[in-house]
C-alpha positions in Angstrom: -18.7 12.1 -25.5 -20.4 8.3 -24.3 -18.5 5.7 -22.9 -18.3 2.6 -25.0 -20.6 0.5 -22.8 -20.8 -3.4 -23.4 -22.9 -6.2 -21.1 -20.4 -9.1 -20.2 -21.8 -11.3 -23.3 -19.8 -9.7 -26.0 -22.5 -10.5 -28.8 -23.7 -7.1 -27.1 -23.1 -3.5 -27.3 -24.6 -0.4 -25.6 -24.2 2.8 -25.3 -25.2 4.7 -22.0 -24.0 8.2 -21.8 -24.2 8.6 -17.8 -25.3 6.9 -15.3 -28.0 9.0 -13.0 -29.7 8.0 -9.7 -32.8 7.1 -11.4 -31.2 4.3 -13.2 -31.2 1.7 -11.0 -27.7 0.6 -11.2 -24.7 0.5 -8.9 -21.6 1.7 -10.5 -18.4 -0.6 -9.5 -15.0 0.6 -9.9 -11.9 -2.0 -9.8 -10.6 0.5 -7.3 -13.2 -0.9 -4.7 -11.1 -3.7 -4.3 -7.4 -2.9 -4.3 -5.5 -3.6 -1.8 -2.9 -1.0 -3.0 -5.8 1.5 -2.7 -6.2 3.0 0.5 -9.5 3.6 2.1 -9.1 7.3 1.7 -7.9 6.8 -2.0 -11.6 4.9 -3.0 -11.1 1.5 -2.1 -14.4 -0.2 -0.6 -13.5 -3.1 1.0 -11.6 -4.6 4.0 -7.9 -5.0 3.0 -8.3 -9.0 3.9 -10.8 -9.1 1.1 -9.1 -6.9 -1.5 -7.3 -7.9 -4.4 -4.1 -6.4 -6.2 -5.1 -5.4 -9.9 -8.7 -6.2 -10.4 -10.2 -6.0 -13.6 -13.6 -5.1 -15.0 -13.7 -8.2 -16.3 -13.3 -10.0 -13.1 -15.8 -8.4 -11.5 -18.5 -8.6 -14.1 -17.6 -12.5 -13.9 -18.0 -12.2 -10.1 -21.3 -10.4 -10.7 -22.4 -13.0 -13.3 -21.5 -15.6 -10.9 -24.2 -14.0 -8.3 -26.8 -13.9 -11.2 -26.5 -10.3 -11.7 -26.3 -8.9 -15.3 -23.2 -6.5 -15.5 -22.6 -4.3 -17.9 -19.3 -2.9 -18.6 -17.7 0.8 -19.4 -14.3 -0.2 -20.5 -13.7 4.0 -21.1 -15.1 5.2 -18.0 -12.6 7.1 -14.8 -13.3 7.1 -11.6 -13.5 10.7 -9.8 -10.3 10.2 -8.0 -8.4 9.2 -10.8 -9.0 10.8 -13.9 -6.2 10.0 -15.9 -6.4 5.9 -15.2 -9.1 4.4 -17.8 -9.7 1.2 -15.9 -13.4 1.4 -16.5 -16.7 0.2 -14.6 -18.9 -2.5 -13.7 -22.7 -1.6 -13.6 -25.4 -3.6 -11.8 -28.3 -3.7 -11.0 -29.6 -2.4 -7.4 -30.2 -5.1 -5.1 -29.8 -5.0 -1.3 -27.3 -2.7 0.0 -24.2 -1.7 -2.1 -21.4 -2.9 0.8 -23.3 -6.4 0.7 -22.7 -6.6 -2.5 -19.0 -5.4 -2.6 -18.1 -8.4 -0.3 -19.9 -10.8 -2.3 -18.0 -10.2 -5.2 -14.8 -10.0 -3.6 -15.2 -13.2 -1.8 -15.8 -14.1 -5.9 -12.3 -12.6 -7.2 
């Protein structure tokens, strides 16, 4: 079953069924950057930088803001926690992945 997949402009819809290597993306979970999430648990970022509750939505604003084009999967789970339907942010690759995490959270 695909995800529901959107871009952050919401006169768009599409629909991407996974997400391989070859795609060119980073896939960004709200987990990355919450503080209640312990390193172990999935979170990404230095505490000091973390956030309680992130959204999809604030991070695809964040990655907007850094003139990326995000593209959100409102329906998508993260490994670690199957049952929680928080969704993801996808971007595209540029520079290394833990740059880009502390842009965006400085951007939250």
């Amino acid at each position: 079953m695909a995800s529901s997949t959107q871009s952050f402009s919401p006169n768009k819809t599409l629909v991407i069924p996974m997400v391989s290597r070859n795609d060119n993306k980073y896939v960004i979970y709200p987990l990355y950057f919450d503080r209640t999430i312990s390193r172990s648990k999935g979170r990404k970022i230095a505490k000091k930088h973390a956030i309680e509750k992130p959204t999809i939505e604030s991070i695809a604003k964040a990655a907007k803001s850094l003139g990326l084009i995000p593209i959100l999967e409102k329906d998508a789970m993260h490994p670690s926690t199957p049952l929680k339907k928080e969704g993801r942010v996808l971007v595209d690759k540029k520079g290394q992945k833990t740059s880009l995490l502390l842009q965006l959270s400085h951007r939250l």
